[in-house]
BAMAR-145243 format. One record per residue (C-alpha): residue in one letter; x, y, z. Coordinates in steps of 0.1 Angstrom, whole numbers, plus 5000, padded with zeros to 4 digits. Example, Ala and Ser with C-alpha at 12.3 -4.5 7.8 and 13.67 -1.06 7.14 Angstrom:
# BAMAR-145243
a512349555078 s513749895071 
//
This chain:
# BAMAR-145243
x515648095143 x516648295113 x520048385130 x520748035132 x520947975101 x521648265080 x523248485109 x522448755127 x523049035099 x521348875077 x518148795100 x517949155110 x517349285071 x514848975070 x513449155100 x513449475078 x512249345048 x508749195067 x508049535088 x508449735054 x505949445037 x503449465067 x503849875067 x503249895028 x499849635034 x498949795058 x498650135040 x497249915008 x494349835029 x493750175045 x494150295005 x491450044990 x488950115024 x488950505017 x489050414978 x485850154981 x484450475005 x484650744976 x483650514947 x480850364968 x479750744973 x480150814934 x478151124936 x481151314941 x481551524910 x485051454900 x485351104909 x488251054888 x490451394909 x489151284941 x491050944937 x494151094925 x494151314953 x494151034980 x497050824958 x498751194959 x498351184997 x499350815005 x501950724980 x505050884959 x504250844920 x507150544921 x504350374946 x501050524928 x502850304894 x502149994919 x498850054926 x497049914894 x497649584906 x496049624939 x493249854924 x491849564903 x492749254931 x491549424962 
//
């Protein structure tokens, strides 16, 4: 259908564009599940490096400065 009518190139970076959206929500929602995990188990000592060790793991520091607006919308 998108071929149709904006051609075939064009359809297939649509294409592109909506795997990389559901790949990046997709590892959103993994991030705020393991994130609800360690804050619901707050015990840990360093809260605050535990956190920034699972943004380290999941996400560059160009994707960590999108994470804010997850973090307070999960």
């Amino acid at each position: 259908m998108r071929a149709a009518s904006v051609g075939p190139e064009a359809a297939n970076r649509l294409g592109d564009v909506d795997r990389e959206q559901a790949e990046w929500k997709a590892r959103i929602d993994a991030y705020l599940g393991e994130r609800k995990r360690l804050l619901a188990n707050s015990g840990s000592s360093d809260l605050s490096a535990a956190l920034q060790q699972l943004r380290d793991a999941r996400f560059t520091p160009d994707e960590q400065r999108r994470l804010a607006a997850y973090e307070q919308n999960p």
